[in-house]
C-alpha positions in Angstrom: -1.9 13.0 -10.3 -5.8 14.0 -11.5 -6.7 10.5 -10.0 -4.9 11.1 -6.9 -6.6 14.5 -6.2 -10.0 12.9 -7.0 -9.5 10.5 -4.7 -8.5 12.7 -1.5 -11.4 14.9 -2.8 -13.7 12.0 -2.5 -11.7 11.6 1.3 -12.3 15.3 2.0 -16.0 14.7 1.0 -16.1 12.0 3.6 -14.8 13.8 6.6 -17.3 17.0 5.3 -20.0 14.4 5.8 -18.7 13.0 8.9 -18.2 16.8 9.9 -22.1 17.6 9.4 -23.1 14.8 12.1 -20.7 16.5 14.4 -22.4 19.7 14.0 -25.3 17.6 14.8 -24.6 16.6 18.1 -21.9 19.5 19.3 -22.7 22.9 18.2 -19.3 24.8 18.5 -17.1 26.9 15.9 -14.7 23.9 15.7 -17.1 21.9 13.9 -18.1 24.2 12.0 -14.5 25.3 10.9 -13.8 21.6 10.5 -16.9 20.9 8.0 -16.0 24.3 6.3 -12.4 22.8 5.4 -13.5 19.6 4.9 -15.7 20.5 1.9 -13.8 23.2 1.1 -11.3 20.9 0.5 -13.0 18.2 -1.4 -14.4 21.5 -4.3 -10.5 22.2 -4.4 -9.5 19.2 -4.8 -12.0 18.2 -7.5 -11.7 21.4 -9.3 -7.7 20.7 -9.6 -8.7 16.9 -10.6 -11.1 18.4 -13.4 -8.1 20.6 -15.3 -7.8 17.2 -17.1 -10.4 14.5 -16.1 -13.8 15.2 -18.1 -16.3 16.5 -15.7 -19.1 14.1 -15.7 -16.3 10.8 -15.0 -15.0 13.0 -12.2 -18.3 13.9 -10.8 -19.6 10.6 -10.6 -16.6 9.2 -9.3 -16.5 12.0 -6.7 -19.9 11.3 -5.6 -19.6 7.5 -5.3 -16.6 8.1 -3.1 -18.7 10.2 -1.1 -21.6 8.5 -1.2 -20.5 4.8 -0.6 -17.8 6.2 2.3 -20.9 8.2 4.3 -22.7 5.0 4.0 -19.6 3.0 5.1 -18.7 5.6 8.5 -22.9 5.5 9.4 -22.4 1.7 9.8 -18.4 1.6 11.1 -18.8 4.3 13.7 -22.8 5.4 14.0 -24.6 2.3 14.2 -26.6 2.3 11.0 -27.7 -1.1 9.9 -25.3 -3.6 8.2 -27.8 -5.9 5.9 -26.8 -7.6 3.0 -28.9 -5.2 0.7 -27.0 -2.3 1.8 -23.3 -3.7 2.0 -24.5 -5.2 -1.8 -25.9 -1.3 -3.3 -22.9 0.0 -1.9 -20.7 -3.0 -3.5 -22.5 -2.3 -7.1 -21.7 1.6 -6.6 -17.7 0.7 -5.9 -17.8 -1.2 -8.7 -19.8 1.6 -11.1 -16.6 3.5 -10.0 -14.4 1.2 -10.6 -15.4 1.1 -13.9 -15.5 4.9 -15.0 -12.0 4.3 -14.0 -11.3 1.2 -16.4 -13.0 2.4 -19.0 -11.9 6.0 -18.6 
């Protein structure tokens, strides 16, 4: 269940992200209330994931997730750029994740 909550933490961390660029372009309370419960979430989430996965393999998994999914909605749905180098750092950081997991 730990793994579970990590994951939807690393979700929550997403739509905090995507929440901040929404701020960005529409200053109103609902984005603001939305990137308050998004991250909100995601520290909830990851503190409840942390009762019984060791801190620094739920950190860094947390952060990859968050990290490699910004990266991910910039290109999907805000037109960032979409080289090879980028799609390959954010392959090697999946795969860094992928293995705390194996190997935790």
């Amino acid at each position: 269940m730990a793994w579970v909550m990590l994951i939807a933490a690393g979700i929550c961390e997403m739509f905090g992200v995507a929440m901040i660029g929404k701020l960005h372009r529409d200053r109103n309370w609902q984005s603001v209330c939305l990137l308050i419960l998004g991250f909100g979430a995601s520290f909830l989430l990851l503190s409840l994931a942390m009762e019984s996965l060791p801190m620094g393999i739920a950190y860094a998994i947390w952060t990859g997730i968050g990290a490699s999914g910004a990266a991910i909605m910039g290109m999907l749905f805000y037109g960032e750029a979409r080289d090879v180098k980028r799609i390959a750092c954010i392959v090697v950081i999946l795969g860094a994740v992928a293995g705390l997991k194996l190997i935790g």
